[in-house]
FIVEX-644602 format. One record per atom (N, C-alpha, C): x, y, z. Coordinates in pm, whole numbers, padded with zeros to 5 digits, always signed. Layout:
N
XYZ ...
***
This chain:
160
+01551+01129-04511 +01415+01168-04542 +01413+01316-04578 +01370+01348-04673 +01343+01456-04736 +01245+01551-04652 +01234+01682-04609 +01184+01760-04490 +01052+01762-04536 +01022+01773-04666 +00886+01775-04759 +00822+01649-04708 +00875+01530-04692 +00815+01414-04691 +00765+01362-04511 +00655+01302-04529 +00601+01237-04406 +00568+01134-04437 +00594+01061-04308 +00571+00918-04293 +00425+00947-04253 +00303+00863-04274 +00140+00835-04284 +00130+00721-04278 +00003+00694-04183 -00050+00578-04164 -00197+00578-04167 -00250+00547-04299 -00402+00537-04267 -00480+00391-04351 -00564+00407-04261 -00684+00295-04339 -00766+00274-04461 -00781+00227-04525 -00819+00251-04662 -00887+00156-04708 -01051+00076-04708 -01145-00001-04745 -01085-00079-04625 -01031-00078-04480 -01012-00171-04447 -00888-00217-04428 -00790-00176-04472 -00663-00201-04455 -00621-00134-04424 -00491-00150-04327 -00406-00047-04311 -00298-00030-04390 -00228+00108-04424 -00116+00131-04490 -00036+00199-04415 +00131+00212-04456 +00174+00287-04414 +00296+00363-04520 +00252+00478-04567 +00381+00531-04660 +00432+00686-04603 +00521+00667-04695 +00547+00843-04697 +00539+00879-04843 +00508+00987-04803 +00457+01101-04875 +00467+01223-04912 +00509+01258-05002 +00534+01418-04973 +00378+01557-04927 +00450+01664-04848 +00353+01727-04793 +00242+01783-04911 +00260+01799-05031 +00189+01863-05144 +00091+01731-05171 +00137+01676-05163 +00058+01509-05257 -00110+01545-05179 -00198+01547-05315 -00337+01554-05266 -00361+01407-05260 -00447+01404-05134 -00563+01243-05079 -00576+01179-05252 -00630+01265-05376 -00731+01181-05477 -00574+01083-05519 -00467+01162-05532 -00301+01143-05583 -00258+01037-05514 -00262+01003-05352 -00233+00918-05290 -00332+00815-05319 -00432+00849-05328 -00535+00712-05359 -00484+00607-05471 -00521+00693-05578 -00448+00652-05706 -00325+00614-05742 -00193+00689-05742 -00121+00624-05803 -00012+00558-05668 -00012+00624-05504 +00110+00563-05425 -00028+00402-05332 -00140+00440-05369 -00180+00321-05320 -00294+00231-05463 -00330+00268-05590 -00330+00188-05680 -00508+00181-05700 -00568+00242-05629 -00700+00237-05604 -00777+00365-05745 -00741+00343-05843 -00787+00378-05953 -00968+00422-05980 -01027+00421-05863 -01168+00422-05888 -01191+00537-05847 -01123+00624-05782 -01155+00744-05727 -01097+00879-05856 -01217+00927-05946 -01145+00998-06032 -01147+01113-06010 -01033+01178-06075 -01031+01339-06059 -01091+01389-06198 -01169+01488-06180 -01268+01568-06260 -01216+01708-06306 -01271+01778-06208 -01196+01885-06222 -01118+01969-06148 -01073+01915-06060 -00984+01916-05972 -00987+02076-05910 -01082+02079-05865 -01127+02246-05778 -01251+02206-05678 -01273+02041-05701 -01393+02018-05602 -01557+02057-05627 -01533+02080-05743 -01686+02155-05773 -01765+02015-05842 -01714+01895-05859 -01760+01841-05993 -01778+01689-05932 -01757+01666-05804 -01775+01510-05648 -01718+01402-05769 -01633+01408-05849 -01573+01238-05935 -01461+01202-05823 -01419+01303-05750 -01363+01276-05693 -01342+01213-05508 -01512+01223-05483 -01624+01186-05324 -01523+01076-05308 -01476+01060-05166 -01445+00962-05081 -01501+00913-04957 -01535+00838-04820 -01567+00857-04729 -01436+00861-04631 -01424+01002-04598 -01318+01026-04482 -01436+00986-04324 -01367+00885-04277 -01468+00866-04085 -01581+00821-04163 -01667+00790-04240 -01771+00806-04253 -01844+00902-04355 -01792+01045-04368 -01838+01165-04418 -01775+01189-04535 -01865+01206-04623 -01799+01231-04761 -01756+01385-04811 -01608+01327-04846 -01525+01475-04892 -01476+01467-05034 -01424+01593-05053 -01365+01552-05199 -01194+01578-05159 -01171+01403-05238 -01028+01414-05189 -00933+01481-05280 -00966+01541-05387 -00903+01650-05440 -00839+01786-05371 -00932+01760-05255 -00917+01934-05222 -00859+01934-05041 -00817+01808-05060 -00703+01761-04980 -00578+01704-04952 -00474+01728-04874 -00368+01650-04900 -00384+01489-04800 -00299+01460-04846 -00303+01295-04799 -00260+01301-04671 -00135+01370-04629 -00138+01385-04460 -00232+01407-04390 -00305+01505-04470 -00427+01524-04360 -00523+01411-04329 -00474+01300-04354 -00575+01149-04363 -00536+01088-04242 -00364+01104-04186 -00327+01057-04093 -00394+00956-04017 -00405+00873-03954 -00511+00786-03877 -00619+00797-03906 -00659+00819-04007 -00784+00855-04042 -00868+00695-04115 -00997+00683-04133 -01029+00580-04204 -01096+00661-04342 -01050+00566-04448 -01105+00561-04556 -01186+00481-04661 -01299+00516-04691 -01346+00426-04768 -01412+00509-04912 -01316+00368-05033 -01361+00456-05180 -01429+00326-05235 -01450+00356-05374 -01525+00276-05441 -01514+00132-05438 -01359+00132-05444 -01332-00032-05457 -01410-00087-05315 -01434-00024-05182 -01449-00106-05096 -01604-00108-05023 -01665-00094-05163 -01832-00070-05143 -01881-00239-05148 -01807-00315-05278 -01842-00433-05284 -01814-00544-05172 -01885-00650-05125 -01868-00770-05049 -01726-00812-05085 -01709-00879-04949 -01586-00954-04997 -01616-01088-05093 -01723-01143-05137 -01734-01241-05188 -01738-01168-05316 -01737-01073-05330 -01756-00980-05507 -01935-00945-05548 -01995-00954-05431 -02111-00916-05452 -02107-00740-05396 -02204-00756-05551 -02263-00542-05528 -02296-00516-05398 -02234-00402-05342 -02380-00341-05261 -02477-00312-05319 -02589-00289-05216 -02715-00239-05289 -02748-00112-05366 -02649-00030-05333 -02625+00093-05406 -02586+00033-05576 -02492-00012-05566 -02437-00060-05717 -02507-00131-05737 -02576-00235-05675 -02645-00291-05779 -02735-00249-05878 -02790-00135-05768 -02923-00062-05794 -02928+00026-05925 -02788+00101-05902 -02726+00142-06034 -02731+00073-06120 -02686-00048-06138 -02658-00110-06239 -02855-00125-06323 -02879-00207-06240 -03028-00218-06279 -03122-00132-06325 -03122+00063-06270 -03188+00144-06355 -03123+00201-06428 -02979+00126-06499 -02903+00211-06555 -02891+00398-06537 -02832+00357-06408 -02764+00492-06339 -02654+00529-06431 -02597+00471-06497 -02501+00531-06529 -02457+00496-06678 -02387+00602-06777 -02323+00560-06886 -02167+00591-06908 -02142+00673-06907 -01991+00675-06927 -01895+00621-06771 -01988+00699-06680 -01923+00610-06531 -01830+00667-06433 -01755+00819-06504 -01649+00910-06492 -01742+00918-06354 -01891+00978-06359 -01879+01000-06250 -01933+00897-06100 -01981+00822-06184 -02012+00684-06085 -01962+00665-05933 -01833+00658-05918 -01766+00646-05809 -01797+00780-05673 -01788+00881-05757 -01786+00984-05645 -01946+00992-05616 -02061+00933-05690 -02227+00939-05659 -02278+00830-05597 -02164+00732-05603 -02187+00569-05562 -02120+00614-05353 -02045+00703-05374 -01960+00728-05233 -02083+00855-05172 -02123+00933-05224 -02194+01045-05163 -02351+00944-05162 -02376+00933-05217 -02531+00822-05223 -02515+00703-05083 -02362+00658-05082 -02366+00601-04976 -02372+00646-04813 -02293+00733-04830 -02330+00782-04679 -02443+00876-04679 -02537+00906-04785 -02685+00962-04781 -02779+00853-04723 -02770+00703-04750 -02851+00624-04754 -02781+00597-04541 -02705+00595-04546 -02668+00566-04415 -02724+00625-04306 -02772+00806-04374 -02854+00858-04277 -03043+00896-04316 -03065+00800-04412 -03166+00833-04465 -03160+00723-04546 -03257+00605-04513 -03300+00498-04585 -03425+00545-04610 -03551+00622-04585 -03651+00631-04675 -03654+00781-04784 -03517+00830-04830 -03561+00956-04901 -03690+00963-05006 -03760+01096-05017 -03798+01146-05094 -03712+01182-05201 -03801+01195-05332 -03705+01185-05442 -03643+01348-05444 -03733+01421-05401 -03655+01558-05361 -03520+01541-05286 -03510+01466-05221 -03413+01480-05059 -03308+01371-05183 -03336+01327-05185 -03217+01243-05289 -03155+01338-05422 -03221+01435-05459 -03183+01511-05566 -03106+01609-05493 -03172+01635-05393 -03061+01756-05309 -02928+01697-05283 -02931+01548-05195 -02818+01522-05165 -02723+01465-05329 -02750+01479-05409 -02690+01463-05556 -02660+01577-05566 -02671+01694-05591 -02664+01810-05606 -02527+01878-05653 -02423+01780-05535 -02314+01834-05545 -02216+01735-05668 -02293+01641-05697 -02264+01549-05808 -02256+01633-05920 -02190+01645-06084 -02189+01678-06165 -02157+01511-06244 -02288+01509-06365 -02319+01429-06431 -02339+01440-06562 -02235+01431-06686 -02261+01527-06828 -02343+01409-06883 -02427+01341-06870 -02432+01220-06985 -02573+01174-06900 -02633+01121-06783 -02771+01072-06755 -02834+01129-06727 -02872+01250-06719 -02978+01396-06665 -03022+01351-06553 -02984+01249-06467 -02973+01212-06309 -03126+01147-06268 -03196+01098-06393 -03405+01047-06329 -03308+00922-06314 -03240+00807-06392 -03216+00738-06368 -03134+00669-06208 -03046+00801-06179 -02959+00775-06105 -03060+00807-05943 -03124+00910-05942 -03275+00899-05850 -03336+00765-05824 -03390+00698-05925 -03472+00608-05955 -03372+00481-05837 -03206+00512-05885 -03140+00365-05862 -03130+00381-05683 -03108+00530-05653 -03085+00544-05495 -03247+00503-05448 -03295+00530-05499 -03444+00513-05441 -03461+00377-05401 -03493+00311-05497 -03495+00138-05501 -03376+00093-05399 -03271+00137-05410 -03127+00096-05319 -03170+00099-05163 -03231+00227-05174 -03276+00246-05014 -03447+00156-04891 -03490+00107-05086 -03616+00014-05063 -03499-00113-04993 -03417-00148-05090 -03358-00272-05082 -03333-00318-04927 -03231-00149-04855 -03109-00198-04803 -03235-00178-04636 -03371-00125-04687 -03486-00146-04550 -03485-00234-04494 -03491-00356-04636 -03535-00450-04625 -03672-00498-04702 
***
C-alpha cells in the first residue's frame, strides 16, 4: 500500500463501500469516477457555484472542497439516492420537473441536494426563506422564479 493511500469505508445513498484511496482524491472525485455516481457535478471547483451539494450526516456540503477520507464512516447522500426505490421522484424532483425548475440541469443536482435538506427543516418556507436558502446555488440559465415556485409546491406536497 502506497503511504498516500487509505483504506475508507463509507455509506453512500445507503450502501456501504469500502475502497482505498489516495489522501488528495476530493469527496466530488470519489463520488464520480472510484464509485460511478455521475450526478454529483463539479462546477467550478472552488465551492462558490453548490453543482457540486452533497448530504454529508444529513447537512449539505460541497464535496469539492473536500477530500474523500474525510467521509470516513460518514453517511452520504447524492442525487442518485433522492428517488424511491420503486423509481418514483421525490417530491422535490418531481416538483422540479413540473414547474420546470430546470433547463440545462448542470445545476440541478447540487439545488435538488441543498433544497432537500432545506425542506427537512422547513416544510412551510416563505418564498424569501427559500431564495435565501438557494442563494448559495449558482444557476446560468432559469433566473431561479421557477425553481422557487418548484420548492414551494414540493414543500405543499411533502405537508401533506
Amino acid at each position: 500500500m502506497d503511504t498516500d493511500d487509505h483504506e475508507m469505508t463509507v455509506t453512500v445513498n445507503g450502501v456501504n463501500f469500502q475502497r482505498r484511496v489516495e489522501s488528495r482524491t476530493l469527496l466530488s472525485d470519489f463520488l464520480r469516477h472510484d464509485l460511478g455516481l455521475a450526478g454529483t457535478h463539479v462546477g467550478c471547483e472552488h465551492g462558490v457555484c453548490g453543482a457540486c451539494t452533497i448530504l454529508l450526516d444529513g447537512e449539505p456540503v460541497r464535496s469539492c472542497l473536500m477530500f474523500a477520507v474525510q467521509a470516513e464512516s460518514r453517511e452520504i447522500s447524492t442525487v442518485e439516492g433522492l428517488a424511491g426505490i420503486d423509481g418514483e421522484y421525490h417530491p422535490l424532483q418531481q416538483a422540479m420537473h413540473d414547474h420546470h425548475g430546470l433547463q440545462c440541469g448542470y445545476c440541478t443536482p447540487g439545488i435538488l441536494m441543498t433544497m432537500t435538506a432545506f425542506l427537512e427543516e422547513n416544510l412551510s418556507p416563505s418564498e424569501e426563506q427559500v431564495r435565501e436558502a438557494l442563494s448559495g446555488n449558482l444557476c446560468r440559465c432559469t433566473g431561479y422564479q421557477n425553481i422557487v415556485d418548484a420548492v414551494i409546491s414540493a414543500a405543499k406536497r411533502m405537508r401533506g
